[in-house]
N, C-alpha and C positions, 0 to 999 in steps of 0.2 A: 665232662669232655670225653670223646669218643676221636680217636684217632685209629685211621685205616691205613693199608699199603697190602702190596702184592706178598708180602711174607712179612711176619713177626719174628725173630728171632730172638727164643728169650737166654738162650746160650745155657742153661741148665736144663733145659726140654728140648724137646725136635721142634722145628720149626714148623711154624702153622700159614697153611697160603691162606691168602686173602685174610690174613690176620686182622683184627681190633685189640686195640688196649685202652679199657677204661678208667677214666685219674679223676680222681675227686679228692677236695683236701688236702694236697698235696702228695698223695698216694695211688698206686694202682690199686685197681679195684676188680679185674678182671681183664683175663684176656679170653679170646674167642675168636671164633672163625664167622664170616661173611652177614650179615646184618647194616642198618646205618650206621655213620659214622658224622663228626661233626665237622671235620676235613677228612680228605681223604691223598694219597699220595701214590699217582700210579707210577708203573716202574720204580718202586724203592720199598726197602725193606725199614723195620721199627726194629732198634738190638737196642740193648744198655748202654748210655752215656759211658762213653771208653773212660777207663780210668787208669791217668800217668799216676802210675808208683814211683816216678822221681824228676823231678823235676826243679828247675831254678829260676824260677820270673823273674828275679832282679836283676837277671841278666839278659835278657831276653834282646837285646840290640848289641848283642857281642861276637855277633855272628863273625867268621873269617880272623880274627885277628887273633897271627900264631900260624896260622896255619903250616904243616909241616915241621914243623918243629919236636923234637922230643917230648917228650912229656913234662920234665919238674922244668926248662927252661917256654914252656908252652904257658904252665900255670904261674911263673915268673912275671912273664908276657901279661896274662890277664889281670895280674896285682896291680901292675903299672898303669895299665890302664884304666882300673876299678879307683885308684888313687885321686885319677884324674876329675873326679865325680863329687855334687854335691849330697851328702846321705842326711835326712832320710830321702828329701825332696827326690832325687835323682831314680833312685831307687823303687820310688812310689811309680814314680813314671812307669819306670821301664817293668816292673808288677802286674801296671794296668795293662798296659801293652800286650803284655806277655797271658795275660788273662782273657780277655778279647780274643784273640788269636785262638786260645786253645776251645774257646766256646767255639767259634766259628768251625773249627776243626773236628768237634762232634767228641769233644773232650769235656765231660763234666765234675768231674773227680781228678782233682791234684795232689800228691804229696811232696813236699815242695822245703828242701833246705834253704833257711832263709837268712840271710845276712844281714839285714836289718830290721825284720820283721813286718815289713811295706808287704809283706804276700799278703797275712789277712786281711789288711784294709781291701788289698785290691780286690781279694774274692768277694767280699761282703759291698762294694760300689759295681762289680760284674754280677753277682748271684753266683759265681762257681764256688762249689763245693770244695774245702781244703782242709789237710794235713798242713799245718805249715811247722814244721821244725827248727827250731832258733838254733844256728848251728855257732860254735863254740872252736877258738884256735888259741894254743897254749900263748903265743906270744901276744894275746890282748892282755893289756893293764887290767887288773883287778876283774881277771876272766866268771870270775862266778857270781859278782854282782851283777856284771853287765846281761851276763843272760839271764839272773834273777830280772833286770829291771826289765830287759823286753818282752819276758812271757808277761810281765804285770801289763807293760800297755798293749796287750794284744788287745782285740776289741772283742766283747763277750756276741756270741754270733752264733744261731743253728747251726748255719756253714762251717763253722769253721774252727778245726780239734786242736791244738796247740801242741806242742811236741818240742823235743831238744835233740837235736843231736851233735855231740861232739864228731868235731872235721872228719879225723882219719888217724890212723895209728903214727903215721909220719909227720900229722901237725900237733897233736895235741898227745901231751905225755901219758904215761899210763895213772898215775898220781890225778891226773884234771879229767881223764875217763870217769875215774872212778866218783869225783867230786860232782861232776856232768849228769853223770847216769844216778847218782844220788838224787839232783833235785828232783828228774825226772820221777822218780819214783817216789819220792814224798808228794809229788802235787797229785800220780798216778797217771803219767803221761806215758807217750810210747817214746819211742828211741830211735834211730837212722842213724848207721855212721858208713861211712864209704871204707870199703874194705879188699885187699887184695887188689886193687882196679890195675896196677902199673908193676913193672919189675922193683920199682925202688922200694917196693913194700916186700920185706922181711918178715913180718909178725904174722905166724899161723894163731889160727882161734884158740889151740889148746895151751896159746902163753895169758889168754885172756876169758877163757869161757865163765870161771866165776862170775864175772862181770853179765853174762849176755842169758836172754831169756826169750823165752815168745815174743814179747813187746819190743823186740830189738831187730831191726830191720838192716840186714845186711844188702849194700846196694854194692853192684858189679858181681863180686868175686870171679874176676877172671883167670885169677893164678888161687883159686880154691883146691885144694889135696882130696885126691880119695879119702884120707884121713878127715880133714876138715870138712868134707861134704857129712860123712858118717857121726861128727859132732854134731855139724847144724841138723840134722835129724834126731837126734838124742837130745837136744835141744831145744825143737821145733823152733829153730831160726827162720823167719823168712829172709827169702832174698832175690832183691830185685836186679832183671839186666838189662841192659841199656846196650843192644850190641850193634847200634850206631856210631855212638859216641867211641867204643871202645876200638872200633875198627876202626875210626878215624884218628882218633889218636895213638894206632899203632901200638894196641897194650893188646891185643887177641881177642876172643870171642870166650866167652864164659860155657863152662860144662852143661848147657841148659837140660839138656836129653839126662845126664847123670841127676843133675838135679830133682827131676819132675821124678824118673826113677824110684829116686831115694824116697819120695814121698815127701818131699821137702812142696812149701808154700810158698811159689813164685811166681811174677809179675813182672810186667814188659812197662819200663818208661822210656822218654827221650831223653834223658838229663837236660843241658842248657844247650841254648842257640852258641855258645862258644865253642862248644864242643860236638850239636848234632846239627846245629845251621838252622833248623824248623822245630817249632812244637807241633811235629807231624805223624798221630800215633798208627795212621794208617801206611805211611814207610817203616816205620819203628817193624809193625809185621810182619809186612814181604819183606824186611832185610834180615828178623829175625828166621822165619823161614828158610831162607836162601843161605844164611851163615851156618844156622844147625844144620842143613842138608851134609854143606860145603864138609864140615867139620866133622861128619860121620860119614860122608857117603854113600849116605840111603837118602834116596829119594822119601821115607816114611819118619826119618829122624823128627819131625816136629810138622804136623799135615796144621790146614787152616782150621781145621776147629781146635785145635789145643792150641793156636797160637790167639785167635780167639777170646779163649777164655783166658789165655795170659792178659790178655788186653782188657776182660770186663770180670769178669769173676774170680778170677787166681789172684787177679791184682789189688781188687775188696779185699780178697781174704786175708794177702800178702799186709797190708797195711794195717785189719784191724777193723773194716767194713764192710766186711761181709753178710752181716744182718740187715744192711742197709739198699747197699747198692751193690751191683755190677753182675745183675739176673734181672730179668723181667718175670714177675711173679706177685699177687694179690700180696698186699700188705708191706711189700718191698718200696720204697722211697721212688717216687715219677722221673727220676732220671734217666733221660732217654734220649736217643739219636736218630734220624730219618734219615737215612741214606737214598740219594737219588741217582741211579744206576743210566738214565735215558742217554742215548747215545755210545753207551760202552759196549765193549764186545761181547762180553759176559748175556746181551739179552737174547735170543727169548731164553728164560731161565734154564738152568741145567740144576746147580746146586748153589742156593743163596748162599749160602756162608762161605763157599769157595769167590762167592761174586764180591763178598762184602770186601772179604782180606785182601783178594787180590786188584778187586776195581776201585775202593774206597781211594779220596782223596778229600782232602779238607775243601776244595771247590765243589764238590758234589754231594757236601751236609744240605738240606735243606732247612729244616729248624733241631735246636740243641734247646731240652729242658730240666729244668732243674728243681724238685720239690713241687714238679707240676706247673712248673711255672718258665713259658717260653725265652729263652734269655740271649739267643739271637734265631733271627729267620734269614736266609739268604735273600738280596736283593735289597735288605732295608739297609740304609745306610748308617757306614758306623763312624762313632766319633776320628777326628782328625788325628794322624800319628805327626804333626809337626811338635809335638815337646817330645816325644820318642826321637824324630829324628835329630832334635838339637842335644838331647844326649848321647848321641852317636856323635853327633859332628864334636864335643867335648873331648871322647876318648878317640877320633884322629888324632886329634891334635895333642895327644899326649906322647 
């Protein structure tokens, strides 16, 4: 299969007009400039299947609820409500949903703290690719069985890597860290824990760095130290930001410019709908964008190609897939995105990758594929959200 458009953008090369990307096997096979094509897509560009470095499907219809509220009485707010829910049934749902959604949105690559472990099902009934991290909170009964037993029923699946991560330094003790990051590392899993995101977090990394390594993925650090950034480099921690969620819940905007500086390996996700409203990684951009500007005031503090590759390639690397996905290049895995630009401002071209960041929205994907394999096209219809919406209607009424 030969797919065309007015530019390729492989995000680790320059972009190529009247680009071709050839996928056989589930792989690219080459890219090239002007020749046949087996579709072809005028006005839009071919980039790599964006990939969220963080994310939470099982929350995916928790949208609004809280809203304004501080932060430890906000995540109060969503217990209550999460309470309200049957698990895993409930949970699978709103996975699916939130799976769906992120394909549609030119989202091919998830990594995804998971509370019941409903995400890998859901990725392997969508085709999207996942990270799913079984995530761990000191006050579950017999915490290290339970996330023993749900890595065992994950489902064995190309798609789909397994991972643990313990909550946060403020739910899970340092004692159930260490037991956490334990099993992780006997089965050879990678790590995610949320870190720094809020002021009620106290714990810098040098009370816990023994604990933390490459495979341990630091998600927010909004309140990270000069000091702590100078570990996570000594460390090569990655770490992901989410500076939607963070500016909506009034916790600040993460050192991103400090970070990428340092040399550190970072990635742009959306967290959850409870917190960023959409799995929308083309806002995620331009908000990232607009808040490093805000935050440094240089208009060059974070330009759309390095927000970009926060997006496709920093964000592979940031998780641990970088050999995989989030570049368009011969022997790299067929995940891929078609952006259809027709009627935006942005046309006749100037500079694609400024069109992508800034014109991109999840109604203007035209097809998302995954392992070469088309896994939604716009216009075709998709399944019904009435059991999504009856577990919405559930947590009203909680």
């Amino acid at each position: 299969m030969i797919l065309g458009a007015d530019w390729v953008v492989p995000v680790d090369g320059p972009p190529i007009a009247d680009g071709r990307v050839e996928i056989a096997d589930g792989l690219i096979v080459r890219l090239g400039q002007g020749g046949p094509a087996d579709e072809s897509f005028p006005n839009s560009l071919i980039l790599p299947g964006l990939v969220n470095a963080h994310s939470h499907l099982e929350y995916a219809r928790m949208s609004g609820f809280g809203d304004g509220k501080p932060f430890t009485p906000w995540i109060e707010e969503h217990i209550r409500r999460k309470a309200a829910l049957d698990h895993p049934a409930d949970s699978l749902v709103q996975a699916i949903d939130g799976a769906r959604a992120c394909l549609a949105g030119g989202i091919t690559t998830i990594a995804d703290c998971c509370y019941a472990g409903t995400v890998a099902d859901a990725a392997v009934a969508t085709g999207l690719r996942a990270i799913v991290y079984v995530e761990g909170f000191s006050d579950w009964p017999n915490l290290t069985e339970r996330v023993e037993a749900t890595l065992d029923r994950l489902p064995d699946s190309p798609l789909v890597t397994a991972g643990v991560s313990p909550h946060a330094p403020f739910t899970v003790t340092r004692e159930d860290y260490e037991r956490l990051i334990a099993i992780a590392r006997r089965r050879g899993l990678p790590v995610a824990t949320h870190i720094l995101e809020s002021q009620r977090e106290t714990l810098h990394l040098d009370e816990f760095q023994d604990l933390l390594g490459p495979d341990t993925v630091l998600i927010h650090g909004v309140f990270l130290s000069p000091q702590d950034i100078a570990t996570a480099a000594e460390l090569d921690l990655p770490v992901i930001h989410c500076p939607r969620s963070n500016a909506l819940l009034g916790c600040g905007i993460a050192p991103v410019r400090e970070l990428l500086d340092a040399g550190l390996r970072v990635g742009l996700g959306t967290d959850s709908p409870a917190s960023a409203m959409v799995f929308d990684m083309w806002e995620e951009m331009r908000f990232a964008v607009m808040a490093a500007r805000a935050r440094g005031r240089s208009a060059d503090a974070l330009t759309a190609a390095a927000t970009l590759e926060l997006a496709t390639r920093g964000a592979a690397r940031a998780i641990g897939l970088g050999d995989r996905v989030g570049a368009l290049a011969a022997g790299m895995a067929a995940d891929l995105t078609v952006l259809d630009l027709t009627g935006s401002p942005f046309l006749p071209w100037d500079d694609p990758v400024v069109a992508a960041v800034f014109g991109g929205t999840p109604n203007r994907v035209a097809i998302s594929l995954v392992n070469g394999e088309i896994r939604y096209r716009r216009g075709e219809s998709m399944p019904t959200t009435v059991e999504a919406d009856a577990v919405r209607a559930k947590m009203l009424l909680a």
